[in-house]
C-alpha positions as CSV (number, residue, x, y, z in Angstrom):
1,X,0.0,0.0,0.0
2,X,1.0,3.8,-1.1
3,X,-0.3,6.3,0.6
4,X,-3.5,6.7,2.7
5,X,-6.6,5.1,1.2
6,X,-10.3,4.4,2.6
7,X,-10.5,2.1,-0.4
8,X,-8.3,-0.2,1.4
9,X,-10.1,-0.4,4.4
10,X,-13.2,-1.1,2.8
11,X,-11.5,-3.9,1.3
12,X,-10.5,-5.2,4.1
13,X,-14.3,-5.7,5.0
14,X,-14.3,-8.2,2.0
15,X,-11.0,-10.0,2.1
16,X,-8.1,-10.8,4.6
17,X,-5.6,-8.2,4.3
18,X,-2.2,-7.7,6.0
19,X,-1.2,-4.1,4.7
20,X,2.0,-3.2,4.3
21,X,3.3,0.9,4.0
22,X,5.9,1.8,1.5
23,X,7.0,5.2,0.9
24,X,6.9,5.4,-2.7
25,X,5.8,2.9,-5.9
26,X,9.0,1.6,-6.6
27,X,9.4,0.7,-3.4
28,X,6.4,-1.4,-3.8
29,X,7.6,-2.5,-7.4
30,X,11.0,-3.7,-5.8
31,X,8.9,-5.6,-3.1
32,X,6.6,-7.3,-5.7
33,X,9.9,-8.1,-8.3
34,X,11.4,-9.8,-4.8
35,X,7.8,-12.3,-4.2
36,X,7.2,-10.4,-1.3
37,X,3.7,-8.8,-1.9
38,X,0.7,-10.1,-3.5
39,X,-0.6,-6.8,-4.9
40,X,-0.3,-3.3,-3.8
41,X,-2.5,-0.3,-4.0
42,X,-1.7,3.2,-5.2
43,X,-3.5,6.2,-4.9
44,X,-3.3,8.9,-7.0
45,X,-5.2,12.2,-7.7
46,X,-7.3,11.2,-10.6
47,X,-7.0,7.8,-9.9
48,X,-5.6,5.1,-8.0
49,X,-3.7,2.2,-9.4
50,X,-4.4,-1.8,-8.0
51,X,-1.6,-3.6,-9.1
52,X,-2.0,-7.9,-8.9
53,X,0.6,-10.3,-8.9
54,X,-0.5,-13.4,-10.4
55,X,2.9,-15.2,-10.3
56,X,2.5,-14.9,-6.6
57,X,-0.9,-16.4,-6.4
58,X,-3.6,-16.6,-8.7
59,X,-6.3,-17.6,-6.3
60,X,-4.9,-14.2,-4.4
61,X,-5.6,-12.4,-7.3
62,X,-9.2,-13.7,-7.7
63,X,-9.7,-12.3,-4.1
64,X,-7.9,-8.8,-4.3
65,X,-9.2,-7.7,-7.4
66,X,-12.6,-7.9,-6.9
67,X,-12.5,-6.7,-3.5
68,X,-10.4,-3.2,-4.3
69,X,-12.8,-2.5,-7.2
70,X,-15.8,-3.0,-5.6
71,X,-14.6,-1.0,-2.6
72,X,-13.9,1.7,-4.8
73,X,-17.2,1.6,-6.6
74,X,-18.8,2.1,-3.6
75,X,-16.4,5.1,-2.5
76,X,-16.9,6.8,-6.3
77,X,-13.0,6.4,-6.2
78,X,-11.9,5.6,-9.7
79,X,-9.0,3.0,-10.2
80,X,-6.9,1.6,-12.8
81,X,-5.8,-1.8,-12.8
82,X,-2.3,-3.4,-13.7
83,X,-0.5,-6.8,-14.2
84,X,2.6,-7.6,-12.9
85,X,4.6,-10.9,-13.2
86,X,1.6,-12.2,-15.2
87,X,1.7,-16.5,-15.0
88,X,2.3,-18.2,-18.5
89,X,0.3,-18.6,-21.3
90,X,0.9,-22.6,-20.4
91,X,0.2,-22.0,-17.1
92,X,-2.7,-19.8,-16.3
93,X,-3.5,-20.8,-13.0
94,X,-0.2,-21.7,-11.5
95,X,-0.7,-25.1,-11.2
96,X,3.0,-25.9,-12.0
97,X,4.5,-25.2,-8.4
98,X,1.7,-27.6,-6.7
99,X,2.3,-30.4,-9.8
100,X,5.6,-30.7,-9.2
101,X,5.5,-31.8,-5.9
102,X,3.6,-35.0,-6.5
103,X,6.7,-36.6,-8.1
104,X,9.5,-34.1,-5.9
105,X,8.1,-35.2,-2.2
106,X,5.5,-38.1,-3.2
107,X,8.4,-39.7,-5.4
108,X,10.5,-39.1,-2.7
109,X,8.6,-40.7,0.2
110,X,8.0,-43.8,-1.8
111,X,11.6,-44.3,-2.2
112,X,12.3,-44.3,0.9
113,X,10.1,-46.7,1.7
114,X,11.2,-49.0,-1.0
115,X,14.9,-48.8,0.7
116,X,13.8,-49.2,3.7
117,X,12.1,-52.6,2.6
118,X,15.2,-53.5,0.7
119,X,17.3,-52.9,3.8
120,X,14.7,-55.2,5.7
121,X,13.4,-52.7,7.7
122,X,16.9,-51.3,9.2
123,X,18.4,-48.1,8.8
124,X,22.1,-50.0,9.2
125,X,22.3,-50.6,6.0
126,X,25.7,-49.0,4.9
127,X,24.4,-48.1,1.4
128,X,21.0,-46.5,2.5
129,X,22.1,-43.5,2.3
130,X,24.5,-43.3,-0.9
131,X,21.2,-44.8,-2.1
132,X,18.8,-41.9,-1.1
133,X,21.5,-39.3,-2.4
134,X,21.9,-41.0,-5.6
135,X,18.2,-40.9,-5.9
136,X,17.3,-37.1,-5.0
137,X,19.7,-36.0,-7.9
138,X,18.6,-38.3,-10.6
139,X,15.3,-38.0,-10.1
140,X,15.6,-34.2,-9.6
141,X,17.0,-34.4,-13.2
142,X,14.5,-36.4,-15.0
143,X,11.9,-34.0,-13.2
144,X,13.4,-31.3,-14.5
145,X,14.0,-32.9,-17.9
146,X,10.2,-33.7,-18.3
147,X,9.0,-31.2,-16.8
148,X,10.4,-28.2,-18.2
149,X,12.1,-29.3,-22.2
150,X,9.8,-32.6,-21.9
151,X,5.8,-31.2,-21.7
152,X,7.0,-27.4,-21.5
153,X,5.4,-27.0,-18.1
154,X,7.6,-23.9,-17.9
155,X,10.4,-22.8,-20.3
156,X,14.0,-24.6,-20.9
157,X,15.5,-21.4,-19.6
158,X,14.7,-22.6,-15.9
159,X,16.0,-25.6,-16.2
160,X,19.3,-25.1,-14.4
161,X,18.4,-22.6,-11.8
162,X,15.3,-25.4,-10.6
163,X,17.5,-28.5,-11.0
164,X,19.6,-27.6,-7.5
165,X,16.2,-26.8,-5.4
166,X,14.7,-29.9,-7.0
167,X,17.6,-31.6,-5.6
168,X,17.4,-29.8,-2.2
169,X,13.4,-30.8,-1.7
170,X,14.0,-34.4,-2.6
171,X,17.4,-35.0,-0.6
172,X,15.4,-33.0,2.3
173,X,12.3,-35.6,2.0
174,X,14.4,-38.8,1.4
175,X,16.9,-38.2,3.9
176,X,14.6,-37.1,6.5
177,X,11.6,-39.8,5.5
178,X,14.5,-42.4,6.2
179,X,15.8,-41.0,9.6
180,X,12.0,-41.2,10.9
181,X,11.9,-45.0,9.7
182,X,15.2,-45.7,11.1
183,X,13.7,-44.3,14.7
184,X,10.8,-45.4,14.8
185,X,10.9,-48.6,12.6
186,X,7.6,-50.1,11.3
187,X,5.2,-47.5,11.7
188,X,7.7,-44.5,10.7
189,X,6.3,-45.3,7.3
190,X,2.7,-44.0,8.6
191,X,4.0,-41.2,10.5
192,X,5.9,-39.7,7.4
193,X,2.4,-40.2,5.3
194,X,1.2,-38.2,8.4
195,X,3.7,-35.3,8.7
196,X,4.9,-35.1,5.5
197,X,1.3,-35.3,3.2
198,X,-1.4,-35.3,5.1
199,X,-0.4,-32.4,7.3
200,X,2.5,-30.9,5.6
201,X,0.7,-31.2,2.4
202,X,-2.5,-29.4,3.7
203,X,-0.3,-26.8,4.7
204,X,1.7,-25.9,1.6
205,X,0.2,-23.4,0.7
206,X,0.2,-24.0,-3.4
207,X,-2.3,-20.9,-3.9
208,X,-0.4,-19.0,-1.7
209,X,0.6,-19.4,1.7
210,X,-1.1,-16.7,2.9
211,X,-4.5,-18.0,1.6
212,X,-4.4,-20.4,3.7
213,X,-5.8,-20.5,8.1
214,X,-3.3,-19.1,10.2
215,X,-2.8,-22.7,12.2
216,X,-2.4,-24.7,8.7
217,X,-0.1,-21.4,7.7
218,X,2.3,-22.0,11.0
219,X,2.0,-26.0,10.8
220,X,3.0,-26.0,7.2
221,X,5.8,-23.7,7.4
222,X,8.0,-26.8,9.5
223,X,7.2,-29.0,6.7
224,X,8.6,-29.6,3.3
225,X,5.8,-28.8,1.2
226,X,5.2,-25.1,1.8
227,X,9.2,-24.5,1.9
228,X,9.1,-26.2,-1.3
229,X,6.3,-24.3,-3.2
230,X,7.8,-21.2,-2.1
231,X,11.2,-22.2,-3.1
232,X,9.9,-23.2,-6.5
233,X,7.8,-20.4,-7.4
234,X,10.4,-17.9,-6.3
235,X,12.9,-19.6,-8.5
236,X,10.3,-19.8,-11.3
237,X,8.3,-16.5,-11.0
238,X,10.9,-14.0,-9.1
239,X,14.6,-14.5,-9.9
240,X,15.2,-16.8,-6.7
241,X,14.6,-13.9,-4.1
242,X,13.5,-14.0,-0.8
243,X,14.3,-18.2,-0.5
244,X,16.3,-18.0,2.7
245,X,13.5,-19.2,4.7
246,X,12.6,-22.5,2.7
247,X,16.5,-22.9,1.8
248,X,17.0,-22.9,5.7
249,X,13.9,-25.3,6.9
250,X,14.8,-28.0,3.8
251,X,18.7,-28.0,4.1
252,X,17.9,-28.5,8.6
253,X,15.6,-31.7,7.2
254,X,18.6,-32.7,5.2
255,X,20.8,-32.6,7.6
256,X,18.8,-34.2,10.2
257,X,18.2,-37.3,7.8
258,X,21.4,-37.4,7.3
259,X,22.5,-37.1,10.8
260,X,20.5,-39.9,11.9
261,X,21.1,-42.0,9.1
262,X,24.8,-41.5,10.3
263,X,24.3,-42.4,14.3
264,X,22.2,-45.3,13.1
265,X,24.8,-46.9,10.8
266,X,28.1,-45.9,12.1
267,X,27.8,-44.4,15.4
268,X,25.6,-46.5,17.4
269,X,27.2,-49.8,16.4
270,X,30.7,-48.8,17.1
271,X,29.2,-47.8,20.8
272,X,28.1,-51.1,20.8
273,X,30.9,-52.8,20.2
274,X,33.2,-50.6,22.6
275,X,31.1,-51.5,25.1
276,X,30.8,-55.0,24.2
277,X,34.9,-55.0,24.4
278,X,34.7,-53.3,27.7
279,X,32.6,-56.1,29.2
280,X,34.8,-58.9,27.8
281,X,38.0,-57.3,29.4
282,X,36.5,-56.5,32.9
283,X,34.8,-60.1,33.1
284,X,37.4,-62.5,33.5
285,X,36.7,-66.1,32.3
286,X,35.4,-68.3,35.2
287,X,37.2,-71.3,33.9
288,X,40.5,-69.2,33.9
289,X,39.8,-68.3,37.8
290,X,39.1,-71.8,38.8
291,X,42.1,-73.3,37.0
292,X,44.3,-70.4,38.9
293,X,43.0,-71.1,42.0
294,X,44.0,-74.8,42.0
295,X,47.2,-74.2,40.7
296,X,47.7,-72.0,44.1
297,X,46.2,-74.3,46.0
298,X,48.8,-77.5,44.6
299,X,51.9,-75.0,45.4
300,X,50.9,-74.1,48.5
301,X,50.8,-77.6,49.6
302,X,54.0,-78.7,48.2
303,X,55.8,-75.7,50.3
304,X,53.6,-77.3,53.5
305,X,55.0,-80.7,52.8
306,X,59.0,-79.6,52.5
307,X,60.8,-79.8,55.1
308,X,62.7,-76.7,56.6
């Protein structure tokens, strides 16, 4: 928002808003280039100007718009309205980011499981995580093969700047999906369906993030799937700004995967067999003692029966 407006609070009667001040426009404009803003609203002395992001959030667009102009009907306020970062002609509704988690994070999750099987339900299997690694970056590529120069779901151009954050939300979901089957063993399988697509997944936020409830909003924001859709769209839409956030939450899952993948295989059975050592070398054999003490017992004797 620039500048005062009762249009704006009389949109706010229609539609969640969260305003946000800026001095000038191109303030605004540097905000909106970044993915930071869904739309702002200008006024002006003949007229105001509603400017709408679609790249941002289409379904947030279909909101806004409607709202601001019918708030400024009301008020006899006239306003012009603009595009910014308009979506694709392939893509008109933004589907793309949500699409391209079904084979990033589903694809991910399945292949975890399918390791997990072939390890027979261990996590100390030496390769398991070579395996999971391997994985993340080949299917990342064919992805990003199929998805962008295969169907032309977005253009070629994109290819390498998505192929590393394709990469980061698969290793992130593979890695940690694995970690929370090596802990919990069996049912780790249900709890990732649990965190990682029933409740991360209705708190991604593919529309927009701010769309959504504030609980699903918070919940999803520890998850994958809204750290991915915002990592893909601003890669996609807004030149890779403003991805510290989702870089930071996916990279932690990564990490923690790969952390407990770690202690599971190499740690933990090396404090095993320490300890296993230590026992063996503080617990004499009771053989060994017996046979000692009769062998005292036989010299003792034969220093009784010498004479002096």
């Amino acid at each position: 928002m620039v500048g005062p407006s009762i249009v704006v609070q009389g949109a706010q009667t229609k539609v969640g808003l969260d305003p946000v001040f800026y001095r000038s426009k191109s303030a605004a404009l540097a905000a909106i280039d970044q993915g930071q803003l869904y739309g702002a609203y200008v006024t002006g002395r003949p007229s105001d100007t509603l400017i709408v992001v679609p790249a941002k959030s289409f379904f947030g667009q279909l909101e806004i718009e409607p709202a601001f102009l019918a708030a400024a009907h009301k008020l006899h306020r006239p306003v012009t309205v603009r595009t910014i970062k308009p979506l694709p002609a392939s893509d008109r509704v933004g589907a793309v980011t949500g699409l391209l988690l079904v084979p990033l994070l589903i694809g991910g999750y399945f292949a975890a499981l399918l390791v997990f099987k072939a390890a027979e339900g261990t996590a100390a299997a030496p390769w398991r995580a070579s395996i999971l690694i391997g994985y993340a970056i080949v299917g990342a590529v064919l992805t990003d093969l199929i998805a962008g120069p295969g169907i032309g779901a977005y253009a070629s151009s994109h290819f390498w700047p998505l192929l590393p954050a394709f990469i980061l939300i698969t290793g992130a979901v593979v890695l940690a999906a694995a970690a929370i089957q090596g802990l919990v063993g069996a049912l780790g399988s249900a709890l990732v369906v649990l965190l990682f697509i029933i409740l991360g997944g209705a708190g991604a936020g593919g529309a927009g993030s701010y769309l959504l409830p504030v609980y699903w909003r918070n919940i999803g924001a520890l998850f994958p799937p809204q750290n991915a859709v915002t990592l893909i769209r601003q890669v996609l839409y807004f030149g890779g700004h403003s991805i510290t956030t989702p870089l930071i939450v996916l990279s932690l899952r990564a990490a923690f995967g790969l952390f407990v993948i770690s202690y599971l295989v190499w740690i933990r059975p090396a404090r095993a067999a320490g300890r296993r050592r230590a026992n063996d070398g503080s617990a004499p054999d009771k053989h060994s003692v017996a046979g000692q003490g009769r062998i005292a017992h036989r010299f003792r004797r034969r220093i009784a029966g010498r004479p002096c």
